[in-house]
Residue frames as qw, qx, qy, qz and C-alpha x, y, z in Angstrom:
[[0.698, 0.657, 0.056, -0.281, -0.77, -8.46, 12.83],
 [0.813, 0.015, 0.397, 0.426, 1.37, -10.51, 10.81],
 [0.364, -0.464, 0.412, 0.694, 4.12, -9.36, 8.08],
 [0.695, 0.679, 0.126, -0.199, 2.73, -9.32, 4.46],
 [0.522, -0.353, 0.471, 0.618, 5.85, -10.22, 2.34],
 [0.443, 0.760, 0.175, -0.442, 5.52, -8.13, -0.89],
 [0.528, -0.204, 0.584, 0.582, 6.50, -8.63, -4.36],
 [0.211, 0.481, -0.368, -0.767, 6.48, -6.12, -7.45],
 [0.329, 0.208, -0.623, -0.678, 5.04, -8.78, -9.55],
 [0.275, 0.100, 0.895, -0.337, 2.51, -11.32, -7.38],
 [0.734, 0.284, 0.335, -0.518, -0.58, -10.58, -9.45],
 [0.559, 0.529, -0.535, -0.347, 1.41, -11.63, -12.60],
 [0.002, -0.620, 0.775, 0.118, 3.29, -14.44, -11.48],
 [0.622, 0.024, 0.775, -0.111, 0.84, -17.12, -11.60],
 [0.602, 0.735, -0.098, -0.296, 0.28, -15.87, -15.26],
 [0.412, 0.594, -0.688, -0.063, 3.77, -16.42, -16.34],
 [0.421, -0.243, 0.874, -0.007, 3.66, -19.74, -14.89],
 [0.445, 0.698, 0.223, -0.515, 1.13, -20.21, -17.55],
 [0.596, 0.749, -0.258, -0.126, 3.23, -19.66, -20.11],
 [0.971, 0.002, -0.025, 0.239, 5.57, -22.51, -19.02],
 [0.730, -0.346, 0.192, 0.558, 8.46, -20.32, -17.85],
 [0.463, 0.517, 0.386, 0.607, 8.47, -18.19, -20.75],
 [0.231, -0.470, -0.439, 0.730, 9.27, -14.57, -19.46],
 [0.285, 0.890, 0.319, 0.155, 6.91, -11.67, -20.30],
 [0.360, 0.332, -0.128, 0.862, 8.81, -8.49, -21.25],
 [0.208, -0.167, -0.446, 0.854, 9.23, -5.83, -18.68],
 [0.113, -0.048, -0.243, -0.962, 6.41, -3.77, -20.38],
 [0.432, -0.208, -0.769, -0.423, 3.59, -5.96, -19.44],
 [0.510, -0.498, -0.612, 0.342, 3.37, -5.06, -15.96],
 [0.114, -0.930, -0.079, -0.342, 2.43, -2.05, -14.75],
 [0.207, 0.552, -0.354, 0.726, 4.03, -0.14, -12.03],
 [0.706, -0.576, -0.401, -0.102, 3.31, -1.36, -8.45],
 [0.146, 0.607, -0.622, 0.473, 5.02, 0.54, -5.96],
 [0.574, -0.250, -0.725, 0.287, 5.76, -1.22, -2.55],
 [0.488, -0.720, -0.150, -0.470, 4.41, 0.13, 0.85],
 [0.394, -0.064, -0.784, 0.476, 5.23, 0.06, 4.26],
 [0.446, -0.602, 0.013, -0.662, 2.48, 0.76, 6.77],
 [0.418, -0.115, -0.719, 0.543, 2.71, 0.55, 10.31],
 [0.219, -0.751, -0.443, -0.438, 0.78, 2.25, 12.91],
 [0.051, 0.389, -0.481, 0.784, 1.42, 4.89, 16.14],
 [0.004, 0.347, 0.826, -0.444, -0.41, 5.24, 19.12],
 [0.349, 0.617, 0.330, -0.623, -2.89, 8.50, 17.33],
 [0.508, 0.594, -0.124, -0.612, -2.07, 7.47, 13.71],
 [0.916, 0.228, 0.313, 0.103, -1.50, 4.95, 10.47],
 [0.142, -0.783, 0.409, 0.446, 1.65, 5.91, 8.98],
 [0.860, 0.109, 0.484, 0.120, 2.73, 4.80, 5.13],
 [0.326, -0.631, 0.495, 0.501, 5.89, 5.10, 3.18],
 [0.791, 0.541, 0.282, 0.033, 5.83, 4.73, -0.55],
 [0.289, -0.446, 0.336, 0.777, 9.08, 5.79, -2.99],
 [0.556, 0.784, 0.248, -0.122, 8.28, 7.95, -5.91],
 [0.259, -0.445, 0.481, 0.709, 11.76, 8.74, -7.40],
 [0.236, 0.154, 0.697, 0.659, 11.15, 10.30, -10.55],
 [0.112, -0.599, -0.768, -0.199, 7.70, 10.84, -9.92],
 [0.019, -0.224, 0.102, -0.969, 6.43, 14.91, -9.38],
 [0.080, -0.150, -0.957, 0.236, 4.38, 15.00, -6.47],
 [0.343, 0.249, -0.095, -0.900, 2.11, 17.47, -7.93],
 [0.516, 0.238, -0.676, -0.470, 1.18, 14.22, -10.19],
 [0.266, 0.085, -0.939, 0.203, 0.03, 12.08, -7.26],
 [0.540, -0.412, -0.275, -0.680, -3.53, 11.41, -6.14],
 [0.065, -0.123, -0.874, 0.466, -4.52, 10.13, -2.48],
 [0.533, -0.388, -0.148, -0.738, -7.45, 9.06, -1.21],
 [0.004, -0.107, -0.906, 0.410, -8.98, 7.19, 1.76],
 [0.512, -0.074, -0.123, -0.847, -12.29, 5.34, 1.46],
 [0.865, -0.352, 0.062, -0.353, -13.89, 3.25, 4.09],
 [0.689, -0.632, 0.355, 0.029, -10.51, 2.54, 5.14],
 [0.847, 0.186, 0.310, 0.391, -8.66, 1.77, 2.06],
 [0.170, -0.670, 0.278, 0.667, -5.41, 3.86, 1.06],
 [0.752, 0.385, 0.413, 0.342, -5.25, 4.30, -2.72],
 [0.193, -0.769, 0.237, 0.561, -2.75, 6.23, -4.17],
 [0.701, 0.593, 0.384, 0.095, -2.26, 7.10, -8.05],
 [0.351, -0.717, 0.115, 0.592, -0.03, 8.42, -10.25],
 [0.806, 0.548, 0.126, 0.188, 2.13, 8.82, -13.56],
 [0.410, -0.637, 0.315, 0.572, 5.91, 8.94, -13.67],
 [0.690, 0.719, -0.082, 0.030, 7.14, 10.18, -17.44],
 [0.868, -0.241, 0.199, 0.387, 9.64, 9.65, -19.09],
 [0.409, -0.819, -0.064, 0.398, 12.73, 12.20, -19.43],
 [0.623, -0.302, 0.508, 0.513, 14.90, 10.97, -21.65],
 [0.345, 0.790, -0.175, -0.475, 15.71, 11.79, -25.11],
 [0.576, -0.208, 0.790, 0.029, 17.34, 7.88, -25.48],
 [0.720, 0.168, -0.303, -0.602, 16.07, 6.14, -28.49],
 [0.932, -0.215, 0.210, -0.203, 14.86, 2.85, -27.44],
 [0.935, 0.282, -0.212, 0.040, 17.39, 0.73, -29.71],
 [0.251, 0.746, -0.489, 0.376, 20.41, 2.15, -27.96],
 [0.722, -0.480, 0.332, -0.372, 19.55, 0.65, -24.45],
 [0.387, 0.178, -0.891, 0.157, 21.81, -2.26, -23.11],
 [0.235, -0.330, -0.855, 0.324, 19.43, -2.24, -20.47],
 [0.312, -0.398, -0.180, -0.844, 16.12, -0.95, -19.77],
 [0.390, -0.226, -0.812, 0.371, 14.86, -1.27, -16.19],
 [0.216, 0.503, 0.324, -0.772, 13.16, 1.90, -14.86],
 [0.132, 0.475, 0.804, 0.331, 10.23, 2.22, -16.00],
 [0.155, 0.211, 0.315, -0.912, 7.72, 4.94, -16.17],
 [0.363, -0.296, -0.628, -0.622, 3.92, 5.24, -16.86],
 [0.573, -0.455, -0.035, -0.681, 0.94, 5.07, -14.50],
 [0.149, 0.050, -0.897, 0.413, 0.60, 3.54, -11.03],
 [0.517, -0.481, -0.217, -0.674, -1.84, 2.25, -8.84],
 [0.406, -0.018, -0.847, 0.343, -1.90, 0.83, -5.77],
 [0.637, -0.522, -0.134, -0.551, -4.81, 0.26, -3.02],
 [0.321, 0.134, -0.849, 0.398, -4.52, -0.86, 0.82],
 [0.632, -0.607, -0.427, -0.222, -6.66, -1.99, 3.21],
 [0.189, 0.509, -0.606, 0.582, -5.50, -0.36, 6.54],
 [0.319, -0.064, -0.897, 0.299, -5.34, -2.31, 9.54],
 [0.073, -0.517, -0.678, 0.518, -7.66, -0.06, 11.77],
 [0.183, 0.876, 0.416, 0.160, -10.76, 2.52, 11.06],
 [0.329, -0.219, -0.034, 0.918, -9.20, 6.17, 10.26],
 [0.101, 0.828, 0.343, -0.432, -10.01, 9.37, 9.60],
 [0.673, 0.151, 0.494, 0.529, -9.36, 9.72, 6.27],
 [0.154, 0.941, 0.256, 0.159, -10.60, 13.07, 5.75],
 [0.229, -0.927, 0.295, 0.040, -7.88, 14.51, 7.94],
 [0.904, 0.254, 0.088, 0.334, -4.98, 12.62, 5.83],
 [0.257, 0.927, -0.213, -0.169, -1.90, 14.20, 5.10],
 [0.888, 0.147, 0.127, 0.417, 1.25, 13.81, 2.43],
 [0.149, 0.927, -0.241, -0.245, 4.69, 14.71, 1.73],
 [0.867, 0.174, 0.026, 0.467, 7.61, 13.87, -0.19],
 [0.322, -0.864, 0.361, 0.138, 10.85, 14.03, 0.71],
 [0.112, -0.561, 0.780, 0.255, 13.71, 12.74, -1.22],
 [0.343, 0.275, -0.841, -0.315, 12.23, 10.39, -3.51],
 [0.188, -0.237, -0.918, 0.257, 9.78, 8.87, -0.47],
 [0.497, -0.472, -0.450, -0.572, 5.79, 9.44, -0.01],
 [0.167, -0.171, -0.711, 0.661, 4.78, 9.72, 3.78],
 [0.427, -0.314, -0.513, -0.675, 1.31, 9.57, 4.52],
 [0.076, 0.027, -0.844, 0.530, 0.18, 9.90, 7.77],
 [0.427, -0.361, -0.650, -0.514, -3.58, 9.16, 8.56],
 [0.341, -0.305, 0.465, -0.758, -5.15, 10.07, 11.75],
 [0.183, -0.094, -0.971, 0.122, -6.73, 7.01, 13.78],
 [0.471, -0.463, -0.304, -0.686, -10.38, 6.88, 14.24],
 [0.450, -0.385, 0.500, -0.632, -11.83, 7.17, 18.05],
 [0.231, -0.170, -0.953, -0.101, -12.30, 3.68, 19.24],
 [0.591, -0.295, -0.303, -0.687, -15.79, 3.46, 20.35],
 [0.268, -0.128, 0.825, -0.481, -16.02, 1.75, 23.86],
 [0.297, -0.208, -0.912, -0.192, -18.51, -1.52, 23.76],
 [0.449, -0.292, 0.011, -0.845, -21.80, -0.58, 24.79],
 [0.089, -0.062, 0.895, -0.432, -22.97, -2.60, 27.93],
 [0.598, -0.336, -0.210, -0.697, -26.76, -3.67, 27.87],
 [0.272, -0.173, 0.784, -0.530, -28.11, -4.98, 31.07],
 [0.475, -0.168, -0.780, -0.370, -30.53, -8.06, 30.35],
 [0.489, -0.194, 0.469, -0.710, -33.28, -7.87, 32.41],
 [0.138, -0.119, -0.980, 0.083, -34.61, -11.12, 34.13],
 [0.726, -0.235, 0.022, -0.646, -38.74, -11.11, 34.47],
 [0.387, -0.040, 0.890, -0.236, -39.82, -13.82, 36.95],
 [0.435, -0.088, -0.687, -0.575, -41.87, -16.37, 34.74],
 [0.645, -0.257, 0.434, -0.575, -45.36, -17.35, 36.38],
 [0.058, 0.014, -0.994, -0.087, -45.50, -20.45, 36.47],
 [0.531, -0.271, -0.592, -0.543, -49.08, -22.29, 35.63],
 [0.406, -0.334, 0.540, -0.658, -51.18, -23.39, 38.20],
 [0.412, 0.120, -0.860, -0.276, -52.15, -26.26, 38.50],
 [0.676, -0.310, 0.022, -0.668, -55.34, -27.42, 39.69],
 [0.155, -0.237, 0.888, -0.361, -55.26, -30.48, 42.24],
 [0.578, -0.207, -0.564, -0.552, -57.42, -32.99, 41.57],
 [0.585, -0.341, 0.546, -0.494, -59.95, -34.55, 44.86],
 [0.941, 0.069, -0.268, -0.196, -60.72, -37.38, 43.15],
 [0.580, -0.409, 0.704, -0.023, -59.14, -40.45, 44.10],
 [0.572, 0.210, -0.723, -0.325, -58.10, -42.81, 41.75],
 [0.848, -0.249, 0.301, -0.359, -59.84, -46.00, 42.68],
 [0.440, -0.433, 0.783, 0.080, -57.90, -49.19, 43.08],
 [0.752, 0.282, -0.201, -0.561, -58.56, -52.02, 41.24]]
């Protein structure tokens, strides 16, 4: 399975081409965290960072193989906006769905965070071995065919 290369802003960016180059403020894009999933030999393993984010405030699910994880990171401060020379972290609501590479068992999921990082490990679903069917062969009669006595007569 190949590499996905991921970027924080891919659904937007044909938008802001759109707008000829013109950049949208930071505020216009949600939160999209990034992922890594990879898989073991008995599970689907996937890494998400939440810094900031209380993991009390985080929703998982798995349904017909798709990881979707939700959230909402607030915000702490006591700042007033106008002070900021820069404003880069962001907080407010996340979403983020994956399709995972192979069927799991999504019931038997489990998460923790540790330092600032989501870990989500998903139990792999029994492969199913390929069910063999033998194709029976029936002999086909074959017509008979009735021999004619006649003679054909010359001519």
């Amino acid at each position: 399975m190949a590499i996905i290369p991921w970027s924080p802003f891919w659904p937007w960016e044909e938008m802001e081409k759109a707008f000829h180059g013109h950049k949208l403020p930071a505020k216009a894009f949600p939160m999209i965290l990034p992922a890594d999933v990879y898989e073991t030999a008995k599970t689907v393993e996937v890494k998400m960072p939440i810094a900031g984010v209380e993991p009390e405030k985080v929703d998982i699910s798995v349904k017909d193989n798709v990881l979707t994880v939700k959230g909402k990171s607030e915000k702490k401060t006591e700042v007033e906006e106008k002070n900021y020379y820069r404003k880069e972290i962001r907080s407010g609501s996340f979403h983020r769905s994956l399709p995972l590479p192979v069927a799991v068992l999504g019931n038997r999921a489990c998460a923790q965070s540790e330092h600032g990082m989501l870990r989500i490990s998903i139990p792999k679903a029994p492969v199913k071995p390929a069910k063999k069917v033998k194709v029976k062969v029936r002999a086909e009669k074959k017509p008979k065919v009735k021999k004619s006595t006649k003679k054909k007569k010359k001519k």
